[in-house]
C-alpha positions in Angstrom: 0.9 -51.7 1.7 -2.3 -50.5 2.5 -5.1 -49.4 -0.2 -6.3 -46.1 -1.0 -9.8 -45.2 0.2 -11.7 -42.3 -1.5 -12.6 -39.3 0.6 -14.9 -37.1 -0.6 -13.2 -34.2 0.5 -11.1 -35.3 -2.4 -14.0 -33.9 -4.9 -13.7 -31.1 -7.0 -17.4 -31.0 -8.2 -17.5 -32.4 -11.4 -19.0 -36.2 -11.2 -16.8 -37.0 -14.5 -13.3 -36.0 -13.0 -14.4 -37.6 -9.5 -15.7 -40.4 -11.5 -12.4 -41.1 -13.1 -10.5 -40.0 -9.9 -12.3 -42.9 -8.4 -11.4 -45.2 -11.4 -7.5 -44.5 -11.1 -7.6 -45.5 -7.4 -9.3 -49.0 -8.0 -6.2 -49.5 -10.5 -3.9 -48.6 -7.9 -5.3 -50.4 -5.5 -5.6 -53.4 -7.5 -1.7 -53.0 -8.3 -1.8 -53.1 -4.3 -3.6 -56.4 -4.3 -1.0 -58.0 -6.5 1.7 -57.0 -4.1 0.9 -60.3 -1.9 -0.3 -62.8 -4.5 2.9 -63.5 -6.2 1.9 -61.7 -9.9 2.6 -62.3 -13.5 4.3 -59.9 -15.6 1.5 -60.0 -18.1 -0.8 -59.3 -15.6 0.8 -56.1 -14.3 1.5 -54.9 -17.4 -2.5 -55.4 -18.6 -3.0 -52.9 -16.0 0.1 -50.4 -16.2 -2.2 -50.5 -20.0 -5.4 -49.9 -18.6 -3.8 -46.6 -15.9 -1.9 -45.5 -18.7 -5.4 -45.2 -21.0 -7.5 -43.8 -18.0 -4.8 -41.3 -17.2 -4.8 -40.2 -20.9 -8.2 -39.2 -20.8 -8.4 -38.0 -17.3 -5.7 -35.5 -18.0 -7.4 -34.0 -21.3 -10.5 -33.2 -19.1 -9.0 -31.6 -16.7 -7.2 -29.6 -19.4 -10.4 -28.8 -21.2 -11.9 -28.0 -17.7 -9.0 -25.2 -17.2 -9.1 -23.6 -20.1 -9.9 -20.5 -18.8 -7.2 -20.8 -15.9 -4.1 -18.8 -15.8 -0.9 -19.8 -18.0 1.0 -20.4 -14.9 -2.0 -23.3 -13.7 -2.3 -24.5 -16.7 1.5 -25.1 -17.4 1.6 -26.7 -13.6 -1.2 -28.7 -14.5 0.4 -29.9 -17.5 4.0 -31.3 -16.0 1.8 -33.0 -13.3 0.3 -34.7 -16.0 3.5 -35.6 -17.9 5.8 -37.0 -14.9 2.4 -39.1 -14.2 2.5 -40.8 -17.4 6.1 -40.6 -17.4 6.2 -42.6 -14.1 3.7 -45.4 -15.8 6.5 -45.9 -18.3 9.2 -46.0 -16.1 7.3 -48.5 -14.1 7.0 -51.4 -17.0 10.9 -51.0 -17.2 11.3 -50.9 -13.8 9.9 -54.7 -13.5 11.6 -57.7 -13.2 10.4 -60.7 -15.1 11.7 -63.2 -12.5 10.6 -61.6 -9.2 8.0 -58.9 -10.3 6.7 -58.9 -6.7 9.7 -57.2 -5.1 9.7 -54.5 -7.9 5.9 -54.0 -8.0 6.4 -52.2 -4.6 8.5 -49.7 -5.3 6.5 -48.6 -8.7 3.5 -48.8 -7.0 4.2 -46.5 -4.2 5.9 -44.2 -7.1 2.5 -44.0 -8.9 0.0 -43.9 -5.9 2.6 -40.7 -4.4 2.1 -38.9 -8.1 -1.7 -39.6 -7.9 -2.2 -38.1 -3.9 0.0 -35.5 -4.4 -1.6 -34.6 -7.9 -5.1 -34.6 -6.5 -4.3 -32.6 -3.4 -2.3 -29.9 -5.3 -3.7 -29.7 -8.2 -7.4 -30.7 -8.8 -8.5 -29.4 -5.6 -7.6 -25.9 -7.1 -9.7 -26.8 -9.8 -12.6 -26.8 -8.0 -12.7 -22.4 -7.3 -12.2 -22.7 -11.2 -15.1 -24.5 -12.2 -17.6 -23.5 -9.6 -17.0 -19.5 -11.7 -17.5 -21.6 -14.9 -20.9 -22.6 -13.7 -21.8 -19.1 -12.8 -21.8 -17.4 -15.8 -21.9 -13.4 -16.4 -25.7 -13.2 -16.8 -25.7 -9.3 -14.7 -23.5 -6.5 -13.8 -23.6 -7.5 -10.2 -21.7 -10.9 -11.1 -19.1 -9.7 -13.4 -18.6 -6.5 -10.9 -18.1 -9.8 -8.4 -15.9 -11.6 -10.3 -13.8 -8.7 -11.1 -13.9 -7.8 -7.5 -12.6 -10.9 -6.5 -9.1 -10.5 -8.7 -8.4 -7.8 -6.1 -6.7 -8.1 -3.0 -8.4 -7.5 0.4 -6.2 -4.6 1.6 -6.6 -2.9 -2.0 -10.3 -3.9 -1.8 -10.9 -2.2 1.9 -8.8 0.7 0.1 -11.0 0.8 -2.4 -13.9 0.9 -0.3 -12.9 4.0 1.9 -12.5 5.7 -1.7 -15.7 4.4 -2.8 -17.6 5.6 0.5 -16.1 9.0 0.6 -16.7 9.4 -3.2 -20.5 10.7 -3.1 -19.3 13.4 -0.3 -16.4 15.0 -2.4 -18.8 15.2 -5.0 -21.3 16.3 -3.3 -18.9 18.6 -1.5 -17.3 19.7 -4.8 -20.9 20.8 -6.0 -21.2 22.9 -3.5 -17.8 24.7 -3.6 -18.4 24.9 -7.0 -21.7 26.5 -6.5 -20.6 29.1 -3.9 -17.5 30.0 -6.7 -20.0 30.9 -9.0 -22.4 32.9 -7.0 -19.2 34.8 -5.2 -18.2 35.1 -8.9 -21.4 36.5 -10.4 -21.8 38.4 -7.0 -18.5 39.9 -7.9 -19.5 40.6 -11.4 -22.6 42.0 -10.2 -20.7 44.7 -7.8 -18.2 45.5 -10.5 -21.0 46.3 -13.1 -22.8 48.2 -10.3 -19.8 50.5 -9.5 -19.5 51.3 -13.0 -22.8 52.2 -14.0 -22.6 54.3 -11.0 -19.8 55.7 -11.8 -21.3 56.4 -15.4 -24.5 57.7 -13.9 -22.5 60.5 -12.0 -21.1 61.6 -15.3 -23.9 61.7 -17.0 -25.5 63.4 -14.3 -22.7 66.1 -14.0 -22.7 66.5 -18.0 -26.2 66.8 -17.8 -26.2 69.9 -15.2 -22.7 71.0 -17.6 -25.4 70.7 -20.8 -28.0 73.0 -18.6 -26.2 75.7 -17.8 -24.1 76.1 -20.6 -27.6 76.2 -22.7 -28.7 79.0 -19.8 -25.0 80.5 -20.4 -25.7 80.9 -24.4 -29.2 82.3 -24.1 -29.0 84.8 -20.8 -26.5 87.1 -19.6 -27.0 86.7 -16.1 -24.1 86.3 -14.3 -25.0 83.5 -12.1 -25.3 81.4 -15.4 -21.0 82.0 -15.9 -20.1 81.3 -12.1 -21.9 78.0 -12.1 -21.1 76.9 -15.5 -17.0 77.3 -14.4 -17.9 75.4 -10.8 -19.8 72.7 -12.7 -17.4 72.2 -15.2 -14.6 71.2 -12.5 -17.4 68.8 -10.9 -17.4 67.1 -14.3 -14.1 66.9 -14.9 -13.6 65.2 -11.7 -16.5 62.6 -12.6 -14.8 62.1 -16.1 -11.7 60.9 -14.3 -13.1 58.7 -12.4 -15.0 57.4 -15.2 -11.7 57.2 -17.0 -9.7 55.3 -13.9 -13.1 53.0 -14.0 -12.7 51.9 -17.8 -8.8 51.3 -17.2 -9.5 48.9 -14.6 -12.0 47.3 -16.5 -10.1 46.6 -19.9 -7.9 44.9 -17.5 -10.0 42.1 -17.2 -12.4 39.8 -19.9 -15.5 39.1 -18.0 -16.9 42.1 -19.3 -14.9 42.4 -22.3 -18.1 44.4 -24.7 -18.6 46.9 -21.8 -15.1 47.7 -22.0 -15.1 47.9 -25.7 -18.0 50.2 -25.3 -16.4 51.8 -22.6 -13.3 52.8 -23.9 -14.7 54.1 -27.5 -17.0 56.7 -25.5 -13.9 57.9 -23.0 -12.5 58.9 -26.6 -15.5 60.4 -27.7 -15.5 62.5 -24.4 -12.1 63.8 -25.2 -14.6 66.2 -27.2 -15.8 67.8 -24.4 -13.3 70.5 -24.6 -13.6 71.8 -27.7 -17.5 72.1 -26.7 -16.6 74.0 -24.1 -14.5 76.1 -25.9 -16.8 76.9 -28.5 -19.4 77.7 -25.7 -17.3 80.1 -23.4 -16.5 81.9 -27.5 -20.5 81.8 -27.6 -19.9 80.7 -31.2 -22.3 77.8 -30.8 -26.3 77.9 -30.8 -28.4 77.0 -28.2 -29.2 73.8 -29.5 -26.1 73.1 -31.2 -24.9 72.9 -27.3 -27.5 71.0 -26.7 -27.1 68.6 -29.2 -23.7 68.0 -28.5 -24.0 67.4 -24.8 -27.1 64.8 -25.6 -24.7 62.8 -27.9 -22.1 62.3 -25.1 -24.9 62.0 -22.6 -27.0 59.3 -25.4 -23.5 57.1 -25.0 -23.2 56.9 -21.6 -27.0 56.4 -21.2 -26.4 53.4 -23.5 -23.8 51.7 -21.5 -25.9 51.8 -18.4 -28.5 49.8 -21.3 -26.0 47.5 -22.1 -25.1 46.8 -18.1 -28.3 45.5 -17.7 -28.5 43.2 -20.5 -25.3 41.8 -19.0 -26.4 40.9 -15.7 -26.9 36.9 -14.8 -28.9 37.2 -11.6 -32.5 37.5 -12.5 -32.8 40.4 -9.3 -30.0 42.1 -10.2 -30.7 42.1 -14.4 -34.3 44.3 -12.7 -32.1 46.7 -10.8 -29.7 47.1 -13.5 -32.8 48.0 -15.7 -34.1 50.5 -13.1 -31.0 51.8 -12.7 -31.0 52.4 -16.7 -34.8 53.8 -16.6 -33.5 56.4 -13.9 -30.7 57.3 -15.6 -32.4 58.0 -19.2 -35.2 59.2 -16.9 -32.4 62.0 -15.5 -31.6 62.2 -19.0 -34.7 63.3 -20.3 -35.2 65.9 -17.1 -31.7 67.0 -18.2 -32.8 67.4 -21.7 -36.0 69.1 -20.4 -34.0 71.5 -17.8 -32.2 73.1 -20.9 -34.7 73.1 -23.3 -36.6 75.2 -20.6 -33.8 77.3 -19.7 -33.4 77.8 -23.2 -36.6 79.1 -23.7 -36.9 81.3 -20.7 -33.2 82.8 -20.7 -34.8 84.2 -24.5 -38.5 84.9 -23.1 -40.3 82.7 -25.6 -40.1 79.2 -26.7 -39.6 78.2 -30.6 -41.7 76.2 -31.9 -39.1 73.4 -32.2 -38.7 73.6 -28.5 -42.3 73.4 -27.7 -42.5 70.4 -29.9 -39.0 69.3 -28.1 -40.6 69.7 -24.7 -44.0 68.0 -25.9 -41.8 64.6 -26.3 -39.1 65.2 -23.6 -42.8 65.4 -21.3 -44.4 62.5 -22.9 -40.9 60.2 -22.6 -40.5 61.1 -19.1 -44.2 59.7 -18.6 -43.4 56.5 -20.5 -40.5 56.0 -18.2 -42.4 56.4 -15.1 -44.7 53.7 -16.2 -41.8 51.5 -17.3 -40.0 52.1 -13.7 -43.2 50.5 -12.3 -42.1 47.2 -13.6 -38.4 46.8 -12.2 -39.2 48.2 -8.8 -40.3 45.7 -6.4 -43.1 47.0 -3.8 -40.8 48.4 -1.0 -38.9 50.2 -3.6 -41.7 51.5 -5.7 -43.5 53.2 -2.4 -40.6 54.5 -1.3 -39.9 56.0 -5.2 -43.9 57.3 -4.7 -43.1 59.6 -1.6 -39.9 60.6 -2.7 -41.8 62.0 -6.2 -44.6 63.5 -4.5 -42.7 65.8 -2.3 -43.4 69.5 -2.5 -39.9 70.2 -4.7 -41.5 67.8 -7.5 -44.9 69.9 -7.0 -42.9 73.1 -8.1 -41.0 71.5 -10.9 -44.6 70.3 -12.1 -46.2 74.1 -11.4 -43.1 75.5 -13.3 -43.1 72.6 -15.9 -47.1 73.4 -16.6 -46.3 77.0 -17.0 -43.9 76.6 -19.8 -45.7 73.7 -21.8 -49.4 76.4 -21.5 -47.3 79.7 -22.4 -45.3 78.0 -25.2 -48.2 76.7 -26.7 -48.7 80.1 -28.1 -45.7 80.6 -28.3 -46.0 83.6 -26.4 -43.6 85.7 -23.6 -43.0 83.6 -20.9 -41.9 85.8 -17.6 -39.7 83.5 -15.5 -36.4 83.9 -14.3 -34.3 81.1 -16.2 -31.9 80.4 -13.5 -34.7 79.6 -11.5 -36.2 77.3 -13.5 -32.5 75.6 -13.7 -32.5 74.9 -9.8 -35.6 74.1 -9.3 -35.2 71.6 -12.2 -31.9 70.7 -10.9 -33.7 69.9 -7.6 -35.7 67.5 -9.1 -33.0 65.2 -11.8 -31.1 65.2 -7.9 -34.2 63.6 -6.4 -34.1 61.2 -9.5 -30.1 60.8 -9.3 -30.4 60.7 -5.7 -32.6 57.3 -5.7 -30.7 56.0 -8.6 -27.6 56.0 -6.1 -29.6 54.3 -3.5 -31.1 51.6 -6.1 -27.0 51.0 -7.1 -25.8 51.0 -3.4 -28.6 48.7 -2.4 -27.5 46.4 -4.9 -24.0 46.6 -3.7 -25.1 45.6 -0.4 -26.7 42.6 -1.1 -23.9 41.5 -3.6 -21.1 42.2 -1.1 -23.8 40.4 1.3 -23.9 37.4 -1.0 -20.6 37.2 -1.8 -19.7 37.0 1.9 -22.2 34.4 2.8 -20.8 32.2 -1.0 -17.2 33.0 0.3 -17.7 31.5 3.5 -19.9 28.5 2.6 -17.0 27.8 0.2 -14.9 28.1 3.4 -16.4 25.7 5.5 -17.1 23.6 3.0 -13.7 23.2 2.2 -12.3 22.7 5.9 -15.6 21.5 7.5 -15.9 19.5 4.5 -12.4 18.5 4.5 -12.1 17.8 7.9 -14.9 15.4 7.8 -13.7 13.7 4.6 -10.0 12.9 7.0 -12.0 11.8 10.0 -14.3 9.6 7.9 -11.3 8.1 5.8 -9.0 8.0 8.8 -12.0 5.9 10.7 -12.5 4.1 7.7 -8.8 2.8 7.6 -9.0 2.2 10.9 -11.8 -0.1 10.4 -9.9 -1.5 7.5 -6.9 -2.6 9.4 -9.0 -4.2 12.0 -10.2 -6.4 9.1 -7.2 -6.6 7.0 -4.4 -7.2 10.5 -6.8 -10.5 11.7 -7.0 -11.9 8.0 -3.0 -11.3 7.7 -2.5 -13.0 11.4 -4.8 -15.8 10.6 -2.7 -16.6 7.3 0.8 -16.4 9.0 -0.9 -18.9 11.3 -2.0 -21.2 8.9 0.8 -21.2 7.2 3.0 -22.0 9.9 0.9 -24.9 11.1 1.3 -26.2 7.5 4.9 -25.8 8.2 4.8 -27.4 11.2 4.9 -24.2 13.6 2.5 -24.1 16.2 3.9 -21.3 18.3 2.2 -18.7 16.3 -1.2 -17.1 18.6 -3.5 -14.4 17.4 -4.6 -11.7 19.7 -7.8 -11.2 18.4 -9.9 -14.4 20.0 -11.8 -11.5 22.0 -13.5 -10.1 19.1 -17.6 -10.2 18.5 -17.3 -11.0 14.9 -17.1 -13.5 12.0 -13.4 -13.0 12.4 -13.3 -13.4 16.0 -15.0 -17.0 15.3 -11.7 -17.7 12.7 -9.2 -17.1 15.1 -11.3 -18.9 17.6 -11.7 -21.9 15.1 -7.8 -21.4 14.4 -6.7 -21.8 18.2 -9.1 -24.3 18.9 -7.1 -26.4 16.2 -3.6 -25.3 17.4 -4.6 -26.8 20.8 -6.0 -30.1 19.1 -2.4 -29.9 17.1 -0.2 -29.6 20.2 -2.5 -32.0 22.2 -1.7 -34.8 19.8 2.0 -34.6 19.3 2.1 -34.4 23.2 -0.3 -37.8 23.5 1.0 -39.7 20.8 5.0 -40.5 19.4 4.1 -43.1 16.2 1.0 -44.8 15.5 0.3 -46.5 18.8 2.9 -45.0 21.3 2.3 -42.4 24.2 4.8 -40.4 25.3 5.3 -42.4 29.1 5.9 -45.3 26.7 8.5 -43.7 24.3 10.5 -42.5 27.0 10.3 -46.6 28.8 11.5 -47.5 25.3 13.7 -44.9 25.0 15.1 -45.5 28.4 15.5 -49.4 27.8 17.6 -48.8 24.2 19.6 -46.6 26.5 20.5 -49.4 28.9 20.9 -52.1 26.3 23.5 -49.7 24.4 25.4 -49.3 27.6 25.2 -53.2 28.7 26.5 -53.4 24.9 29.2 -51.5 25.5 30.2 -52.9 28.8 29.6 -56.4 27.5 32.2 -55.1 24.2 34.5 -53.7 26.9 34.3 -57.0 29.1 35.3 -59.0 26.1 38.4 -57.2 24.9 39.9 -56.1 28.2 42.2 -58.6 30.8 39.7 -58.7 34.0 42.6 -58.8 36.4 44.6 -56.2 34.9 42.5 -54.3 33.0 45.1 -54.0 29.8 43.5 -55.6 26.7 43.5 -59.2 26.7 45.0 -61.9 23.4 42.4 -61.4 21.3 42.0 -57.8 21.5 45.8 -56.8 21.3 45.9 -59.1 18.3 42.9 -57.1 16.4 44.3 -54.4 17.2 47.7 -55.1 15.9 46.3 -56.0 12.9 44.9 -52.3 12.5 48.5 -51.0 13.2 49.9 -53.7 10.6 47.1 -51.5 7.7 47.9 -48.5 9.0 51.9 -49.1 8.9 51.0 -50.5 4.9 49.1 -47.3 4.2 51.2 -44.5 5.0 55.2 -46.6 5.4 55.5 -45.8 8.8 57.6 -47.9 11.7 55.8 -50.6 13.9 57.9 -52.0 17.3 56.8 -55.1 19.3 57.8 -55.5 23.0 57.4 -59.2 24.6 57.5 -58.5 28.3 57.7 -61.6 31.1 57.9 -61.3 35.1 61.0 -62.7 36.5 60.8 -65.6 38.5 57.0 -65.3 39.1 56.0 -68.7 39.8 58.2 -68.5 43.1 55.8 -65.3 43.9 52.8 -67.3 43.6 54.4 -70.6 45.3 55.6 -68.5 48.2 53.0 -66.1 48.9 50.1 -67.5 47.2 47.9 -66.6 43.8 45.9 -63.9 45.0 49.3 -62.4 46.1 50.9 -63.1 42.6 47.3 -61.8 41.4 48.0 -58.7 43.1 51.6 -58.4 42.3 50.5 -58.7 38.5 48.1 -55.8 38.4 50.7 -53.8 40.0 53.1 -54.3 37.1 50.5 -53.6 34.6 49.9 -50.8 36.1 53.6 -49.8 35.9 54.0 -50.7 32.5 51.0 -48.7 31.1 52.6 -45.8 33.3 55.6 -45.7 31.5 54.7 -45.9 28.0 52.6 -43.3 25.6 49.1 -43.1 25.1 49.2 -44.0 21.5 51.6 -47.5 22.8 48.7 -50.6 22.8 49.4 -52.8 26.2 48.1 -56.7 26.2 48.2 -59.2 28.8 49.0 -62.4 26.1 50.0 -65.2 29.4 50.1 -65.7 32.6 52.9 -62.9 33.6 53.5 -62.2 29.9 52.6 -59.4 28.2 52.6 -57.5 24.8 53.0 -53.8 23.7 53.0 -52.2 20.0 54.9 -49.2 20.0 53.5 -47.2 16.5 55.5 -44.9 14.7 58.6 -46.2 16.4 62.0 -47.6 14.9 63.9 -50.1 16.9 66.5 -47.8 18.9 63.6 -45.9 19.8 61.8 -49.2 21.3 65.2 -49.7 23.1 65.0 -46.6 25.0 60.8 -47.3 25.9 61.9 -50.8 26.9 64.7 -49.7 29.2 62.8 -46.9 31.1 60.0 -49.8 31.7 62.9 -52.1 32.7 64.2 -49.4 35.1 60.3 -48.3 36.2 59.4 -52.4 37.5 63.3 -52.4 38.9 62.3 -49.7 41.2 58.6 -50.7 42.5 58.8 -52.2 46.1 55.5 -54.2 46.2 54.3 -54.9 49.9 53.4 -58.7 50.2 52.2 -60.2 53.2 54.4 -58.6 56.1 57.5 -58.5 53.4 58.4 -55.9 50.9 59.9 -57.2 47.6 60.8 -56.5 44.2 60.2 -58.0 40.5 62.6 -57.6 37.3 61.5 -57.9 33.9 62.9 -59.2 31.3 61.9 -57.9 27.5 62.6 -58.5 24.0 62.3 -56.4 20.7 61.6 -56.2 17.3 60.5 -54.1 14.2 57.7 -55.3 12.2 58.6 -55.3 8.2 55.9 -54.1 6.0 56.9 -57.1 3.6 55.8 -60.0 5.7 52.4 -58.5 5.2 51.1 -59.7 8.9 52.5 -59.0 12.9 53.4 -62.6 13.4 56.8 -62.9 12.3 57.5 -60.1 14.4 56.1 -61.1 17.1 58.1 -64.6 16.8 61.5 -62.4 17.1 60.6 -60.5 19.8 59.8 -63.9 21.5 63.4 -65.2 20.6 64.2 -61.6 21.9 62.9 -62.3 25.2 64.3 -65.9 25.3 67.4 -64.2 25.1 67.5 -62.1 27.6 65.9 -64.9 30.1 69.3 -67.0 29.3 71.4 -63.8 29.5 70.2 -63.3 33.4 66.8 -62.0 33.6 65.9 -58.1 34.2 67.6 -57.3 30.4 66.4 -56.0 27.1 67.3 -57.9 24.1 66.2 -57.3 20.7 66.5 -59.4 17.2 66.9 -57.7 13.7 65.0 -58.9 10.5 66.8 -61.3 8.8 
């Protein structure tokens, strides 16, 4: 038995286990030693003792070295450890005290298979273990790696793709939220636009409404009553809308205050007709109407206010604020027009309108100056030549007049309807770039809402689009790593199972894994080269088939050589000494199963006269002929033996004497009938034979064969060419 030599590809990189790895071998190869020397019990046992020990603390090492293994390793490891110690003990029993040599054989090839296969299957996967024990978690990027490594390569490569594509849905997600909210605030922006439009055209239609019914109150001129009724339709149509516009915007709660606001001053306009009636009944004052109209106006001034201050774009929270300066600027014109129309419908001004006109004046300068700062430069110029046109200079001529004839209060001599369109010319000029202020907002809202809409488009399918093609290449690049690694394991394994049919198609590619499978065919040729060059330790295959071909020939010469010495070389029936083996098979096989057994003694008539007259080869001849015959006539299960010179032997199984009677006449009647050619003669042979039936209790074929001789005697003395047959006694 040959000795164990240490390889260190055996180590599993800790000096203590390798240490005591090496230790357990020089046991087991010292057990080897003692194989040839003819050992003492005492001494075997000393070191069955000493393995026993070694082992003990070899295996508590390698437990304490897998602590932080799985379960399933460490309950592996475990049983290893047990059926090694186990063996150990079975081995002292195993010995025998008179011959421990032959025993020592067996146990020690028991114990040295344990130790190999232990220290292949086991401790080598103990090495992975500890080489992590030695690198401990000291950063993120180690545990991350150690974690990483749990996971399987295709859910790792899967993980990956996710990984990769990660930053650009977030990034992507940024962005479609961002276009959202601008589309959204642009949206917002357009809705609060329309409706302080909307609430700038009433107000701008009550305001005209609030004129003339102050010109209606003070003057009887005609053109006062006509305009008042046309006007009053005009507003009525704005106060629909303006109605419609608060409806659709309670539906909603983005702007949830303005449509409070909203809704409480539509009510508060439901008092507009109870104004007017009291007007066209002239049962109010002057400035009773006046002040009535203002407080309807005031509210819808203030929701313009409170449309600015709910504005999130920083540009459009300016415009909003302009567009609520130009409206309480229109306001205070309004507010100026019927003060004025007031005073000239009557001729004179009161002192309270003076002083009324004095502020309206002095407000609408304050508002200029506040304009100033929510205009940007384009819109500010074009503001400049819009005011300075040569309508604005007559308001201002007209406007002058009033304020130096009032200060007196002194007859002022200007027609009041006048005064009402020119003044009406100018809060249209104001209302008129109000509009454009609101629609230019519009424009730019609708503007970015379009360009947030469609970056939110082709974000999502541009985006989308290139998050498939990315993943979709990613995957692809995947499964070009992932299909390799799978090949190259199905290869592996199936060399380790023997199977070296297994080829990977990826030998061509530039890569690390490209040099595997190269690495992997290169040893599947080495593989196949070897089991074609070598059959055994030392034998080629030319050689293996020479041996091969020479066990073939001695197994036939065996069987010939077999044949040869069972079988009668001139007649080729089986000779003495095969017929009386197999007799004695019969003579078992009648004892097993109670069956019948027949014996035939056969003898050629007169054939010494054959062989004096024509000679021996002829009677040679003459003898084969008759075998022949006989072996024709009888069954293939019937057993033919040449036992003499002409005198032969048949056992007839599973056959009763009558039914031996009957075989033995049609052989009789089968040689009566031959005409054998001899020489330049033709002649025939007789036979005569005699019969008996074996009995199963005389236990052997002898006796039988002893009657069927007397048999045959008989039928020699009765004439020759009979069949005689003798019954058990």
């Amino acid at each position: 038995m040959k000795k164990i030599l240490w390889d260190e590809a055996l180590s599993i990189g800790d000096p203590v286990l390798d240490g005591e790895h090496r230790q357990l071998i020089a046991l087991l190869n010292r057990l080897i030693d003692l194989i040839d020397e003819s050992p003492d019990v005492e001494q075997v046992h000393q070191i069955l003792d000493q393995l026993e020990l070694l082992a003990a603390i070899h295996n508590r090492h390698e437990e304490e070295a897998s602590a932080h293994a799985d379960v399933k390793f460490s309950q592996a490891q475990q049983r290893e450890h047990h059926l090694f110690r186990a063996a150990i003990i079975e081995a002292r029993s195993q010995l025998k005290p008179d011959d421990p040599g032959s025993s020592l054989i067996d146990v020690t090839e028991s114990l040295v298979t344990l130790f190999i296969s232990h220290i292949i299957d086991q401790d080598l996967d103990l090495a992975p273990l500890l080489s992590q024990n030695e690198v401990r978690e000291h950063s993120l990027a180690e545990h991350l790696t150690r974690r990483f490594q749990q996971i399987s390569l295709v859910r790792g490569l899967e993980m990956l793709v996710v990984i990769s594509l990660l930053p650009m849905l977030v990034f992507a997600g940024m962005i479609m939220h961002q276009a959202w909210q601008t589309a959204s605030q642009a949206d917002d922006v357009a809705l609060l636009a329309s409706f302080s439009e909307r609430v700038g055209d009433l107000a701008h239609e009550l305001q005209k409404e609030r004129g003339l019914s102050a010109g209606f109150l003070t003057s009887d001129d005609v053109a006062y009553q006509i305009s008042l009724g046309l006007q009053r339709k005009q507003s009525d149509q704005e106060l629909a809308q303006f109605s419609s516009s608060v409806a659709t915007q309670t539906q909603g709660d983005r702007l949830s205050v303005l449509s409070r606001l909203a809704v409480v001053t539509a009510k508060h306009m439901e008092e507009l007709g109870r104004i007017r009636q009291e007007v066209d009944q002239r049962r109010l004052k002057p400035e009773n109407s006046f002040d009535l109209f203002t407080r309807l106006i005031t509210e819808l001034t203030e929701l313009s206010t409170q449309v600015a201050t709910l504005s999130r774009q920083a540009g459009a929270s300016e415009l909003f604020q302009a567009n609520a300066i130009l409206i309480q600027f229109g306001e205070m014109a309004g507010r100026e027009r019927a003060v004025s129309a007031a005073g000239f419908g009557r001729g004179m001004f009161t002192p309270q309108e003076y002083r009324h006109l004095i502020a309206l004046t002095s407000e609408q300068k304050s508002l200029r100056r506040q304009l100033r700062f929510f205009l940007n430069e384009a819109a500010w110029v074009e503001w400049q030549q819009k005011y300075d046109s040569s309508e604005i200079a007559e308001y201002q001529r007209i406007s002058d007049y009033a304020l130096e004839q009032g200060s007196g209060y002194g007859v002022v001599s200007l027609d009041s309807f006048t005064w009402f369109k020119v003044a009406t010319v100018r809060i249209n000029l104001i209302r008129d770039f109000q509009q454009q202020l609101t629609q230019n907002l519009l424009n730019e809202m609708y503007r970015q809402r379009g360009e947030s809409t469609a970056l939110f488009m082709v974000t999502v399918f541009g985006g989308g689009g290139m998050v498939l093609l990315i993943g979709y290449v990613a995957l692809q690049l995947a499964r070009s790593i992932r299909l390799p690694i799978m090949s190259l394991t199905q290869g592996m394994r199936g060399l380790t199972a023997g199977d070296k049919s297994v080829r990977i198609p990826y030998s061509m590619r530039k890569d690390e894994l490209g040099d595997m499978v190269s690495a992997y065919e290169t040893f599947r040729r080495k593989l196949i080269r070897t089991d074609m060059l070598s059959m055994g330790e030392e034998r080629g295959p030319l050689e293996a088939t020479r041996h091969a071909l020479v066990l073939k020939r001695r197994t036939a010469e065996g069987e010939v050589y077999k044949k040869l010495a069972s079988i009668d070389s001139l007649t080729g029936v089986f000779n003495r000494r095969e017929f009386m083996t197999l007799a004695k098979k019969e003579v078992s096989k009648v004892q097993r199963k109670l069956d019948h057994l027949a014996v035939m003694l056969l003898d050629i008539d007169h054939f010494k006269r054959i062989n004096d007259s024509y000679g021996h080869s002829e009677g040679d001849r003459v003898l084969k002929i008759v075998a022949q015959s006989i072996t024709a006539a009888l069954r293939e299960a019937d057993i033919l033996g040449r036992i003499g010179g002409e005198e032969f032997a048949v056992l007839l199984p599973s056959t009763d004497i009558d039914s031996a009677t009957k075989t033995a006449e049609r052989v009789r009647s089968a040689i009566e009938g031959l005409h054998i050619q001899v020489g330049d003669e033709e002649i025939q042979v007789t036979i005569s034979i005699g019969i008996s039936e074996y009995c199963a209790e005389e236990g052997q074929i002898d006796p039988a064969m002893v009657r069927a001789d007397r048999a045959l005697y008989q039928a020699k003395h009765a004439g020759r060419n009979q069949v005689c047959y003798q019954q058990v006694a």
